[in-house]
MARMAR-739800 format. One record per residue: residue in three letters; z, x, y of N, C-alpha, C in turn. Coordinates in steps of 0.001 Angstrom, whole numbers, padded with zeros to 6 digits. Each point is the difference from the previous one (the first is absolute). Layout:
REM residues N
res  nZ  nX  nY  caZ  caX  caY  cZ  cX  cY
Ala  Z  X  Y  Z  X  Y  Z  X  Y
...
***
This chain:
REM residues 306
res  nZ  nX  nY  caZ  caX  caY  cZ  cX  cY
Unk  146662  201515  090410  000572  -000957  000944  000366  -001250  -000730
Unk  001044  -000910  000759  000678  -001132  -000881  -000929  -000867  -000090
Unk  -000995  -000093  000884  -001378  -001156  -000088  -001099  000493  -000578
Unk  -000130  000809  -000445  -001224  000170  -001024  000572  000959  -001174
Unk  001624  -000047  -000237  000033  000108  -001324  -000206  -000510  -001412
Unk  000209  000293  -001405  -000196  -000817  -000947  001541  -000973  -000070
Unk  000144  -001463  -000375  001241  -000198  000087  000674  000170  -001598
Unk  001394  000829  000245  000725  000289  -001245  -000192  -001228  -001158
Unk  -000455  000216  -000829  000209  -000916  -001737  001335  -000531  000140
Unk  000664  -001576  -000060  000713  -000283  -000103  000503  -000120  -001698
Unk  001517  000588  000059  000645  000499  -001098  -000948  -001135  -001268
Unk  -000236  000586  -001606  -000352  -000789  -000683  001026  -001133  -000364
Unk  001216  -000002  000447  000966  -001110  -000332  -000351  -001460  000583
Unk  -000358  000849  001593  -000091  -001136  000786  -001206  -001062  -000255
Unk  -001373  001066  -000515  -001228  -000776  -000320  000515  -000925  -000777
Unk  000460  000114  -001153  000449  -000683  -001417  000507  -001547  000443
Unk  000851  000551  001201  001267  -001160  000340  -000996  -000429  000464
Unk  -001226  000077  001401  -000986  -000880  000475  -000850  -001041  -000893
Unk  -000309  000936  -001037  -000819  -000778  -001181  000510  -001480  -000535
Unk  001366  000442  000160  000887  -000646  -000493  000459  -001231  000438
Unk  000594  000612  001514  -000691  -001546  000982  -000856  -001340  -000437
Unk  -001001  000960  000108  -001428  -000564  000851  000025  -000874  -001495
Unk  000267  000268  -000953  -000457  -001237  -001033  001315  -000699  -000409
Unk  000981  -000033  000604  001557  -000808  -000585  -000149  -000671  001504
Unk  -000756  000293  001542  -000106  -000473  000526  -000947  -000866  000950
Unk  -001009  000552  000466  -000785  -000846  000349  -001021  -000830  -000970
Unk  -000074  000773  -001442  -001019  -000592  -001115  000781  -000942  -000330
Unk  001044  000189  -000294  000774  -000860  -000211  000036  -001627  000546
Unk  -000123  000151  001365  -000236  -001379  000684  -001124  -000358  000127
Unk  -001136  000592  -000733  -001035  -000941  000371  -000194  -000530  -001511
Unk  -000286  -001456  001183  -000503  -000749  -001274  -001053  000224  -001258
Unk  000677  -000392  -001047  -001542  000087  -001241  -000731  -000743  -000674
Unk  -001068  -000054  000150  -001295  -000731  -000564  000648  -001200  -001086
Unk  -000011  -001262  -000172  000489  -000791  -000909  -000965  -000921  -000578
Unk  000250  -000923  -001070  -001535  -000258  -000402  -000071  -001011  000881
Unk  000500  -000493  000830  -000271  -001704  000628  -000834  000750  001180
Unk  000467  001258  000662  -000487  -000101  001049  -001892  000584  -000077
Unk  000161  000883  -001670  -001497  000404  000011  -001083  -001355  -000402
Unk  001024  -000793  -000684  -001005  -001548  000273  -000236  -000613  001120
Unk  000776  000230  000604  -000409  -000652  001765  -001148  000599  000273
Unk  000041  001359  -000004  -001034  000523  000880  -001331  000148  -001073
Unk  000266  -000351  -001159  -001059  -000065  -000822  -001018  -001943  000661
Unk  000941  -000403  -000104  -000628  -001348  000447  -000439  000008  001656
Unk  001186  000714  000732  -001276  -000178  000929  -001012  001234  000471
Unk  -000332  001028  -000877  -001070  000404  -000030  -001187  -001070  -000803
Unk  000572  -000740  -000383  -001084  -001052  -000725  -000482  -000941  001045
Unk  001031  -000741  000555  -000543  -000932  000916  -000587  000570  001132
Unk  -000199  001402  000679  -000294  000710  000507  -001607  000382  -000633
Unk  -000527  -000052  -000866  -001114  000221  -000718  -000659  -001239  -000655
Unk  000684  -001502  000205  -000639  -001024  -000581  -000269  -000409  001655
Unk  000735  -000182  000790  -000182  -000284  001575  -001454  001189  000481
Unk  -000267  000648  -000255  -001041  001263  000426  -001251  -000677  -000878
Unk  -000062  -000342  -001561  -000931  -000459  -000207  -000317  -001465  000656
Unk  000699  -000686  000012  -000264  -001227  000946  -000983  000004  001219
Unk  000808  000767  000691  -000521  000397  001257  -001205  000371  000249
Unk  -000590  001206  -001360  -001446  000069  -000136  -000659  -001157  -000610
Unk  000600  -000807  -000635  -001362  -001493  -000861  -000030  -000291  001628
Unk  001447  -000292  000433  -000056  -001186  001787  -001717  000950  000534
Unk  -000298  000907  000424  -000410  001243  000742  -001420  -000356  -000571
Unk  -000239  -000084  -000993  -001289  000248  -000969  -000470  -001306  -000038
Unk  001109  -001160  -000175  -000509  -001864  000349  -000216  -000020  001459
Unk  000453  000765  000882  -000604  -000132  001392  -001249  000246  000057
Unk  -000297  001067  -000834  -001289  001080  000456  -001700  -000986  -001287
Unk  000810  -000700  -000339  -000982  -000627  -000589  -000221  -001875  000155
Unk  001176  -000121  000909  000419  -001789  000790  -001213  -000097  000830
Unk  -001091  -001018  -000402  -001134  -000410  000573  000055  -001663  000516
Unk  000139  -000284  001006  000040  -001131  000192  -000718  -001515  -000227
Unk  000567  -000964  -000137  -001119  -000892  -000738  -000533  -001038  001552
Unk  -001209  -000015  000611  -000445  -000621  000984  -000230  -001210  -000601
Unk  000196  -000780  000463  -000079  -001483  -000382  -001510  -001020  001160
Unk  -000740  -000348  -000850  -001358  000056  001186  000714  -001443  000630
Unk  -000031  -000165  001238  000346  -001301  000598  -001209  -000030  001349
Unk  000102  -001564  000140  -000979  -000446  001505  001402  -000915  001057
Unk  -000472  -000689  000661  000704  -000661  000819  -000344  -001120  000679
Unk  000948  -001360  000214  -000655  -001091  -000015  000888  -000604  001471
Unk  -000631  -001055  000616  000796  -000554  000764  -000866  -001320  000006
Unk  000799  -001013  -000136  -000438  -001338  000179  -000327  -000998  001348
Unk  -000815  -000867  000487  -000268  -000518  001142  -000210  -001437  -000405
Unk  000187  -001181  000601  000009  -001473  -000516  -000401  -000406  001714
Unk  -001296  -000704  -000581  -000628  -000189  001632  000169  -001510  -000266
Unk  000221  -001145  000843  -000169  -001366  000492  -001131  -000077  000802
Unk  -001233  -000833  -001003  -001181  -000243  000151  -000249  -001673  000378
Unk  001012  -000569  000021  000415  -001534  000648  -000735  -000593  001019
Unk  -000636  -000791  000433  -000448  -000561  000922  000598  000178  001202
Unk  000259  001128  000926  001191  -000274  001177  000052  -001389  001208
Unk  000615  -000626  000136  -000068  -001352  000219  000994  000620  001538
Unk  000123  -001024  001133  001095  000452  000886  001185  -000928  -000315
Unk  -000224  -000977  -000853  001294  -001043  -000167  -000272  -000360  -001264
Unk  000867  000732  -000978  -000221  000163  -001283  000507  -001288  -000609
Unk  001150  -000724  000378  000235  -001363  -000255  -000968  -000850  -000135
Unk  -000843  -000143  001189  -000488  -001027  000514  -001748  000167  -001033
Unk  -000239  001195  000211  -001398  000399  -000643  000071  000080  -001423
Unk  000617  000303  -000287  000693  000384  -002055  -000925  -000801  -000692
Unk  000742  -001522  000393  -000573  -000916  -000774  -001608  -000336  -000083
Unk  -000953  000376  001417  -000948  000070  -000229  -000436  001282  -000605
Unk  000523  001093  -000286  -000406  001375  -000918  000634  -000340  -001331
Unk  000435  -001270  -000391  000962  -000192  -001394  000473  001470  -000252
Unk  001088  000387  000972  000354  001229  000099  001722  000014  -000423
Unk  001086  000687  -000304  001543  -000184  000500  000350  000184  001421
Unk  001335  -000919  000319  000559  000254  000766  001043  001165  000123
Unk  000180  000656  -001259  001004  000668  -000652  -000153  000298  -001557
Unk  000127  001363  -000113  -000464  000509  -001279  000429  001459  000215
Unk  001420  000267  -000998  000730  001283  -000137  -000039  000089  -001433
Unk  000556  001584  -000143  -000057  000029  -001469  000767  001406  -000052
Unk  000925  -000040  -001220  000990  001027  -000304  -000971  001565  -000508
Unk  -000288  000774  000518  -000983  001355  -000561  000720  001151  -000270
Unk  000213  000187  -001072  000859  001276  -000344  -000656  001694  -000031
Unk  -001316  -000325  -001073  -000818  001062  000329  -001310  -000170  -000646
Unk  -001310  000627  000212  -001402  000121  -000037  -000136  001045  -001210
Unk  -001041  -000145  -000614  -000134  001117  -001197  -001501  -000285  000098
Unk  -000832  001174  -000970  -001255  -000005  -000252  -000029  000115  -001618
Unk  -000676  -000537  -000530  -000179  -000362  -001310  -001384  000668  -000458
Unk  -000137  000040  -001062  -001310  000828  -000271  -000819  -001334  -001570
Unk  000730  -000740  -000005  -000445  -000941  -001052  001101  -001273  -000275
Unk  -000774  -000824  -001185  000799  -001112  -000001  000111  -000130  -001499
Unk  001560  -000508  -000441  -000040  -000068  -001526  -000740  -001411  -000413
Unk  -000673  000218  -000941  -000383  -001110  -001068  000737  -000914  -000620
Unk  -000132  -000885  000215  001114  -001438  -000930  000680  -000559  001609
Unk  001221  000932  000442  000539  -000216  000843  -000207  000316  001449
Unk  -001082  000684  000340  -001108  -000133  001229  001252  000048  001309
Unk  001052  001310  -000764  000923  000565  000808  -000952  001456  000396
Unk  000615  000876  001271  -000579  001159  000218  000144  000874  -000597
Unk  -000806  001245  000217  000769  001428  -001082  -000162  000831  001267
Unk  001464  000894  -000303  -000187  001062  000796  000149  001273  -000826
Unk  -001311  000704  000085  000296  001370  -000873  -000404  -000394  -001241
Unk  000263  -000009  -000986  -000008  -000409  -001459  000969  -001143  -000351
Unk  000784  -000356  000698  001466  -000693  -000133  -000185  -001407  001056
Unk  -000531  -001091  -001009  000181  -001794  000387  001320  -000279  000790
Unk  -000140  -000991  000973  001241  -000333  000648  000884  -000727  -000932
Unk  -000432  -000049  -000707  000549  -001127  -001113  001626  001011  -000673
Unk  -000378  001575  000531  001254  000952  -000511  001231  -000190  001302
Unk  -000599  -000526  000975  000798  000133  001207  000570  -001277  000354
Unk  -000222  -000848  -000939  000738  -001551  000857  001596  -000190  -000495
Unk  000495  000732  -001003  001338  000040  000110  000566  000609  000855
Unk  -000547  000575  001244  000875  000015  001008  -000253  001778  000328
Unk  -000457  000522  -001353  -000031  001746  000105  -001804  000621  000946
Unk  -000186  -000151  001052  -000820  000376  000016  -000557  001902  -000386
Unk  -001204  000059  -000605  -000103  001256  -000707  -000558  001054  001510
Unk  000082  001059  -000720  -000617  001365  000725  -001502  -000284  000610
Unk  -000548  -000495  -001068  -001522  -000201  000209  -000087  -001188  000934
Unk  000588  -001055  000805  000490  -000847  000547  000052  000888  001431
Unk  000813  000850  000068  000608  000544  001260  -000736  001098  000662
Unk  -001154  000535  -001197  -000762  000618  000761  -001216  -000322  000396
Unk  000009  -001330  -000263  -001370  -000724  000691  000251  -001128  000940
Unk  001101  -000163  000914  000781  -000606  000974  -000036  000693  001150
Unk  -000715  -001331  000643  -000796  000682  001323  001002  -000676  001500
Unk  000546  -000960  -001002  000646  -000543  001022  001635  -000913  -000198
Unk  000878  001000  000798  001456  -000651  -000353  000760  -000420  001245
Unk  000486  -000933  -000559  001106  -000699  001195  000673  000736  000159
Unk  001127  000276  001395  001064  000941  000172  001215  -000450  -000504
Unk  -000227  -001567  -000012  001127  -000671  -000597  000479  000720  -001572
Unk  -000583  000327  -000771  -000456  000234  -001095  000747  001720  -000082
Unk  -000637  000575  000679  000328  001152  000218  000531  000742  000991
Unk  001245  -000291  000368  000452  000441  000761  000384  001139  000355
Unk  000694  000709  -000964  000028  001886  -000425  -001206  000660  -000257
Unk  -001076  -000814  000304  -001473  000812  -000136  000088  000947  -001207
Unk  000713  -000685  -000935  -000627  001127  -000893  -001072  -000933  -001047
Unk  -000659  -000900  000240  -001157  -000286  -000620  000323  -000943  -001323
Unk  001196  000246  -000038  -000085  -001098  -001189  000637  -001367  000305
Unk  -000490  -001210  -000941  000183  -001330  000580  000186  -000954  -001201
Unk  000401  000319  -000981  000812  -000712  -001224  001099  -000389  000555
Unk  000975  000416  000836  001283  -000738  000395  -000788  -001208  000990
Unk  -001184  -000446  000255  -000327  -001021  001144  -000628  -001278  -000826
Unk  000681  -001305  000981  -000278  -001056  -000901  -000070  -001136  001946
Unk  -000085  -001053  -000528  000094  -001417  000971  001057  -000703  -000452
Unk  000608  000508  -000934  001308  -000649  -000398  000874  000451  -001073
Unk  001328  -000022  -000560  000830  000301  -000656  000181  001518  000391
Unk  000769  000001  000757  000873  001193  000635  000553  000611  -000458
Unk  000792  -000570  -001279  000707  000766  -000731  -000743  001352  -000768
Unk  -001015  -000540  -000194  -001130  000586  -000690  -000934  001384  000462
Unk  -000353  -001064  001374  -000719  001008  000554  000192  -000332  001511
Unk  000722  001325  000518  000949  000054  001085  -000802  000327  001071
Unk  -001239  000374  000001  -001010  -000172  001246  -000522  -001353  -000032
Unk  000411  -000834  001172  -001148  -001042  -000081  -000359  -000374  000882
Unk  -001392  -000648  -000108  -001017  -000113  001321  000041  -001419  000536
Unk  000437  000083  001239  000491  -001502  000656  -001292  -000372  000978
Unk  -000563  001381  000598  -000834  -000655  001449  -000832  -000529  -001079
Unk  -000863  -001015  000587  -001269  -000410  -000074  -001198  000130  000836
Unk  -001068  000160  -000630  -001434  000727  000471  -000696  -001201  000410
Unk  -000125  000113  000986  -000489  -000695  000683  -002007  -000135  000472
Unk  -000326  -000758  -001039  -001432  000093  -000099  -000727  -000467  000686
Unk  000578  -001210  001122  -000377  -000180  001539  -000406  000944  001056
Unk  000597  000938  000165  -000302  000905  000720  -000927  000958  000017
Unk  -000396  000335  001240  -001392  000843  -000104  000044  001275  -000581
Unk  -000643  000675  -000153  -000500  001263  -000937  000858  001030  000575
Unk  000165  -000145  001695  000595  001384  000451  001637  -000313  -000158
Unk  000314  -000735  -000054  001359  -001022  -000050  000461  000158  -001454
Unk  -001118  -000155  -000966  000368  -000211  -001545  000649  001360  000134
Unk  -000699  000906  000082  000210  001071  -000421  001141  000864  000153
Unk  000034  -000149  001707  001709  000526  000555  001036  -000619  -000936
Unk  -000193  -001302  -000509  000746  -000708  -000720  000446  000736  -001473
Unk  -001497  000162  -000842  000380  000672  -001275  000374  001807  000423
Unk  -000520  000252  000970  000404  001788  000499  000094  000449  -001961
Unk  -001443  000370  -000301  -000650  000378  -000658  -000037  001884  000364
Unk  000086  000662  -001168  -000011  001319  000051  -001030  000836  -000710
Unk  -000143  001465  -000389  -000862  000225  -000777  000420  000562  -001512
Unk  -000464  -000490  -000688  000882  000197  -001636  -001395  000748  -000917
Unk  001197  000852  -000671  -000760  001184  -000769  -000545  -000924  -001559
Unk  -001177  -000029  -000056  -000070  -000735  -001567  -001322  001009  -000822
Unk  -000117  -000644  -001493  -000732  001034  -000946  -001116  -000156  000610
Unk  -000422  001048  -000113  -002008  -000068  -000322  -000293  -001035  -000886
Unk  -001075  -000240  000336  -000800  -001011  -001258  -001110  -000952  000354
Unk  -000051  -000774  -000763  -001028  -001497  000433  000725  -000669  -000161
Unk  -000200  -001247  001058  000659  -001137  000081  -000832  -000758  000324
Unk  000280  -001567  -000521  -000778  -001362  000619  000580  -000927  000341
Unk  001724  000108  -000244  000777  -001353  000436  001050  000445  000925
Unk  000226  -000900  001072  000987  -000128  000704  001496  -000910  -000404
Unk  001657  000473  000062  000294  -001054  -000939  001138  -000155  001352
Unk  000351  -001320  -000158  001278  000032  001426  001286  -000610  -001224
Unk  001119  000782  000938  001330  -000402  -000686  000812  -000469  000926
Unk  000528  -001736  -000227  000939  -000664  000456  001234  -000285  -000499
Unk  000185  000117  -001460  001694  000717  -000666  -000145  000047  -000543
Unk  000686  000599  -001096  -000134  001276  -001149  000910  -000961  -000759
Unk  000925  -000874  -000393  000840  -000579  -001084  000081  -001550  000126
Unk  000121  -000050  001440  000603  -001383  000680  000782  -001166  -000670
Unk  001240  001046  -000513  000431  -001058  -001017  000553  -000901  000397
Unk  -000046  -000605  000991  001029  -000958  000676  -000986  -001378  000776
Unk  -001537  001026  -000779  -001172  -001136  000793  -000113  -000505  001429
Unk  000347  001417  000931  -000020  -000085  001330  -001590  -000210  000165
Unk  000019  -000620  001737  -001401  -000050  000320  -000882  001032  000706
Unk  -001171  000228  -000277  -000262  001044  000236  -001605  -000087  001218
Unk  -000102  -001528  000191  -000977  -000539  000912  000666  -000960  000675
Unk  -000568  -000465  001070  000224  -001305  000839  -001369  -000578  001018
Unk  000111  -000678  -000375  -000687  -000511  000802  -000436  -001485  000848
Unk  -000641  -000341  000811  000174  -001207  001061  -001523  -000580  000721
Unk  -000127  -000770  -000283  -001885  -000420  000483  000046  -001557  -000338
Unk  -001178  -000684  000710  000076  -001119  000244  000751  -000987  000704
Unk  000422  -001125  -000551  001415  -000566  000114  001261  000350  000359
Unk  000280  001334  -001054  001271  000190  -000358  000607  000339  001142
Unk  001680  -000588  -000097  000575  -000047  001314  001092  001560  -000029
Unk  000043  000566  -001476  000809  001312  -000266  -001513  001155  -001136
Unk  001268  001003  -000177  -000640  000728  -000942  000002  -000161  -000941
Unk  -000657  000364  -001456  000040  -000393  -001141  000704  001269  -000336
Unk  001105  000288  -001130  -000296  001482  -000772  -000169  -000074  -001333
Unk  -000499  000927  -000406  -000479  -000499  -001639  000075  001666  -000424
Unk  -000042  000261  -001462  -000187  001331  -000197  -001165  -000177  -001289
Unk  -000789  000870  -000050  -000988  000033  -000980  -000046  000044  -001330
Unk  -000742  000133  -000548  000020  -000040  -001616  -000439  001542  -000205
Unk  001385  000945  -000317  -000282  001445  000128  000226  001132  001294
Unk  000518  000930  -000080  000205  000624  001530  -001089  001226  000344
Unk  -001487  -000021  -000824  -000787  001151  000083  -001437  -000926  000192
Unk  -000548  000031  000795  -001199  -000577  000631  -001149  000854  -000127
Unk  -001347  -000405  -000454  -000820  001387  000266  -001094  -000837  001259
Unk  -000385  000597  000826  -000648  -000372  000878  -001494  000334  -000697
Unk  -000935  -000761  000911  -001093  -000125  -000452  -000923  001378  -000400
Unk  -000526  000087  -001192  -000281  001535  -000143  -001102  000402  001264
Unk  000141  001540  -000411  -000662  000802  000874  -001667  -000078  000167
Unk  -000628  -000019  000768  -001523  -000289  -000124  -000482  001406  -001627
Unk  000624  000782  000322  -000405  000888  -000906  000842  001407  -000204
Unk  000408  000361  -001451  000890  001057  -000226  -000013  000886  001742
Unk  001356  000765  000143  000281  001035  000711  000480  001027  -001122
Unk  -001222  001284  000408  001104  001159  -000392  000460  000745  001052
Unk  001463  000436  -000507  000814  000206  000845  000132  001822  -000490
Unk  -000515  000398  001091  000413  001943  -000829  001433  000714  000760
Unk  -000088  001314  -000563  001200  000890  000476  -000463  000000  001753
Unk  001192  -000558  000346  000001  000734  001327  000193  -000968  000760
Unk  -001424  -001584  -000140  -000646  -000779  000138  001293  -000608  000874
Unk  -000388  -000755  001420  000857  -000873  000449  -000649  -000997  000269
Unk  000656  -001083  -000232  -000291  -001648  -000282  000420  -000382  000883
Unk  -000720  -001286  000247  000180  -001033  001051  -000316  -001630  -000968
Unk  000933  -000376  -000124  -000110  -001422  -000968  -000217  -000914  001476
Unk  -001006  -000826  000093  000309  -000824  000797  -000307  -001482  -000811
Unk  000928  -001141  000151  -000108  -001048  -000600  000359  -001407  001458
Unk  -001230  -000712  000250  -000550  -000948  000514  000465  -001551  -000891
Unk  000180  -000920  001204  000206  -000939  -000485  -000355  -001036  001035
Unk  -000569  -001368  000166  000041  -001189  000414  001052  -001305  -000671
Unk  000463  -000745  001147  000905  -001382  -000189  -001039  -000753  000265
Unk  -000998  -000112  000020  -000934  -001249  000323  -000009  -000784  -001320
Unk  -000362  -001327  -000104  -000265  -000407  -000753  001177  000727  -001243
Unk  000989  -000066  000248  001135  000026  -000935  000787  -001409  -000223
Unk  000372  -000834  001029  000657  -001298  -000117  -001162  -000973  -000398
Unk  000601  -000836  -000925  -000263  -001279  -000168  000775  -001108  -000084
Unk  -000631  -001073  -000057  001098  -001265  -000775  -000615  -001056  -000179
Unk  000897  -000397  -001241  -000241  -000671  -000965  000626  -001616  -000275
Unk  000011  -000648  -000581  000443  -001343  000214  000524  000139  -001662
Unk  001549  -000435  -000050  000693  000580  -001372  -000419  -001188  -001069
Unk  -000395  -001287  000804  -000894  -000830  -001103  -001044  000234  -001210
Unk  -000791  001508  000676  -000738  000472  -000793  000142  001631  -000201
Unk  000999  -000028  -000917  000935  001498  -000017  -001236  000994  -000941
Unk  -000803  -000808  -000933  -001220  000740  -000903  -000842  000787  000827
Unk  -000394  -000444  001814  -000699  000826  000505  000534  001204  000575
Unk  001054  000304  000087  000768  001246  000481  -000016  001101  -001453
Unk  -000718  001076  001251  -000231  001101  -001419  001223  001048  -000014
Unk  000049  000495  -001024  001261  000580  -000724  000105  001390  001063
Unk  -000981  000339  000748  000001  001071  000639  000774  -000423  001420
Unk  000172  -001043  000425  000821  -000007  001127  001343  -000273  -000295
Unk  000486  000021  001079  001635  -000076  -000172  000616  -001200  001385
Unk  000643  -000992  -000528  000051  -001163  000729  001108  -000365  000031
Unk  000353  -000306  001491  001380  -000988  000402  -000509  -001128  -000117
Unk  000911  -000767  -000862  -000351  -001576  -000172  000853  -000842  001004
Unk  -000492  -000961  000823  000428  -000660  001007  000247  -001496  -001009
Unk  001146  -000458  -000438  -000103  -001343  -001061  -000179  -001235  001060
Unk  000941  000261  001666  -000567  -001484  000080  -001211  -000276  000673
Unk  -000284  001260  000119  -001601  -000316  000552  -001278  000249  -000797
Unk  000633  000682  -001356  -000854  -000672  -001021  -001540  001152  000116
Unk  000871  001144  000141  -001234  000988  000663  000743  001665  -000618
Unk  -000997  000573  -000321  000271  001122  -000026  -000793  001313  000776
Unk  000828  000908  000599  -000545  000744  001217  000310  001519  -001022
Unk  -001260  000091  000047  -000216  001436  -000907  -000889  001496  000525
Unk  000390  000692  -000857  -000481  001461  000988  -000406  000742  -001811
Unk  -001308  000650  000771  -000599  000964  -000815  000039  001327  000407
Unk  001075  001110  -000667  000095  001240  000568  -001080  000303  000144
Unk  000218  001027  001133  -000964  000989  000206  -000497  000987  -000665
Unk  -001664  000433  -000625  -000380  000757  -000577  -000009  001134  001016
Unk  000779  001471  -000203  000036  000892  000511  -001036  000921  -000620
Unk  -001474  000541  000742  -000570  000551  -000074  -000263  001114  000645
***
C-alpha cells in the first residue's frame, strides 16, 4: 500500500545537487565566528564570574556581620526655684535681697566627670573643654548632654555647633528667648520643655550649663534688675560654660540606667549694694550696675545651681 510503503531513493544526481545547496546556501549565510566577537563573550563570561565571586564575599560578610551595641543610659534634666515665694515680689525682694528680674540665655546642660588642672575648665570623657571653645564642640561633649534648647536644634538631629547668641553668619541657629529664672518650678520648666537624651555610661561629679558657645560679638547672656534699679542690666560673662556647684558625691551612671538631673536654686540673698565711694569692698564674684549719680552700685550674685 502507498502508506506503508518504502519511499523510492531519490535519483543519486539529485542527492549531490541537495548537498550542494545546503552548503552554497543556507551555510553560506550564517554568520562566522570572528575574533572580536569570541572576545566579547570571553569578557563577559568574566564579568559574569568576577560578579558571582562578589556576591559570595557580599553572602559570607553577611553571615559573619555582628553588630556593635554601643552601652548607653538616659538623662533628662529638671531646674527647681527654691526662692522665697513672696505674693508681691516687687515689694518683698528687697527685704529677701532677692531680684526683681533675672534671665539668662541657656543653650544646653552637660555632665562632666572631672575638672582640668591649671585651667579648672571641665572634662568630658578624656577630652578638656579647653578642645571645644573654638566653637567645635566634640563627640564626647554630645554624648553627655542632658539638656538642649530647641532653639539650637531644630531638625532634632542632636547636633549644636551651628548655635551661638550671636553672629549669624556663623552660626545660623540662634537662641533669642530668654529663661526666665523668676518663675516657678512648674512654669520654669514648660518654659525650657526639657526632653530625655541618650548619654555614655560612666561616673560623673559635675554639672556644666551652656550660655554661648563663641559669642563673638560679646552679646549678653544675663540680665538682671533688684534694688533701686529703674531698668534691666545685661551683661554677658567671662566664658559661655558654667559648672554648677559639684555633686554631693560621684554618680555612676550604668547601661540602661535612666537619670533624673535635678538642679535647685535660691534668689535670696543674691542682691546687694554698695556705695561706689568704696569700690575695694565689692567682691569680684558679683556683677554690678553702677548708678554714677547716685554714687551706688546695685549688684547680684548668681545663683549657685545645686
Amino acid at each position: 500500500m502507498a502508506a506503508t510503503g518504502k519511499r523510492d531513493a531519490p535519483p543519486r544526481s539529485s542527492r549531490r545537487s541537495t548537498r550542494a545547496d545546503s552548503v552554497d546556501g543556507a551555510d553560506a549565510d550564517r554568520p562566522k565566528p570572528t575574533p572580536t566577537g569570541d572576545l566579547c563573550l570571553t569578557l563577559l563570561l568574566a564579568l559574569i564570574c568576577v560578579g558571582s565571586i562578589a556576591f559570595m564575599s557580599f553572602v559570607v560578610s553577611l553571615a559573619e556581620f555582628r553588630p556593635t551595641i554601643v552601652p548607653r543610659a538616659s538623662a533628662i534634666v529638671e531646674l527647681i526655684n527654691n526662692t522665697t515665694q513672696v505674693d508681691d515680689v516687687a515689694t518683698v525682694a528687697s527685704e529677701i535681697n532677692a531680684p526683681t528680674e533675672l534671665k539668662m540665655k541657656l543653650l544646653a546642660i552637660y555632665l562632666a566627670n572631672g575638672i582640668e588642672l591649671g585651667s579648672r575648665l571641665p572634662v568630658f570623657g578624656d577630652v578638656p573643654l579647653s578642645s571645644a571653645l573654638d566653637g567645635n564642640l566634640t563627640s564626647q561633649m554630645t554624648e553627655r548632654r542632658i539638656y538642649t534648647n530647641t532653639e539650637c536644634d531644630p531638625d532634632g538631629d542632636g547636633e549644636i555647633g551651628d548655635c551661638d547668641i550671636t553672629t549669624e553668619w556663623k552660626f545660623p541657629n540662634q537662641v533669642l528667648r530668654w529663661l526666665d529664672l523668676l518663675l516657678d518650678s512648674d512654669a520654669l520648666m514648660r518654659e525650657m520643655n526639657p526632653y530625655r537624651h541618650y548619654i555614655r555610661p560612666g561616673e560623673y561629679r559635675y554639672v556644666v550649663l551652656q550660655t554661648c558657645l563663641q559669642n563673638l560679638q560679646n552679646g549678653s547672656n544675663f540680665a538682671f534688675q533688684g534694688g533701686a534699679m529703674s531698668r534691666p542690666f545685661y551683661f554677658r560673662t567671662h566664658g559661655c560654660f558654667h559648672i554648677a556647684t559639684p555633686l554631693p558625691e560621684s554618680i555612676q551612671v550604668g547601661d540602661g540606667d535612666e537619670l533624673t538631673v535635678t538642679l535647685t536654686y535660691r534668689l535670696d540673698e543674691t542682691i546687694a549694694t554698695f556705695s561706689l565711694s568704696d569700690n575695694s569692698s565689692i567682691s569680684d564674684e558679683y556683677t554690678c550696675y553702677r548708678n554714677t549719680a547716685a554714687r551706688t552700685a546695685t549688684c547680684i550674685f548668681l545663683p549657685a545651681f545645686v
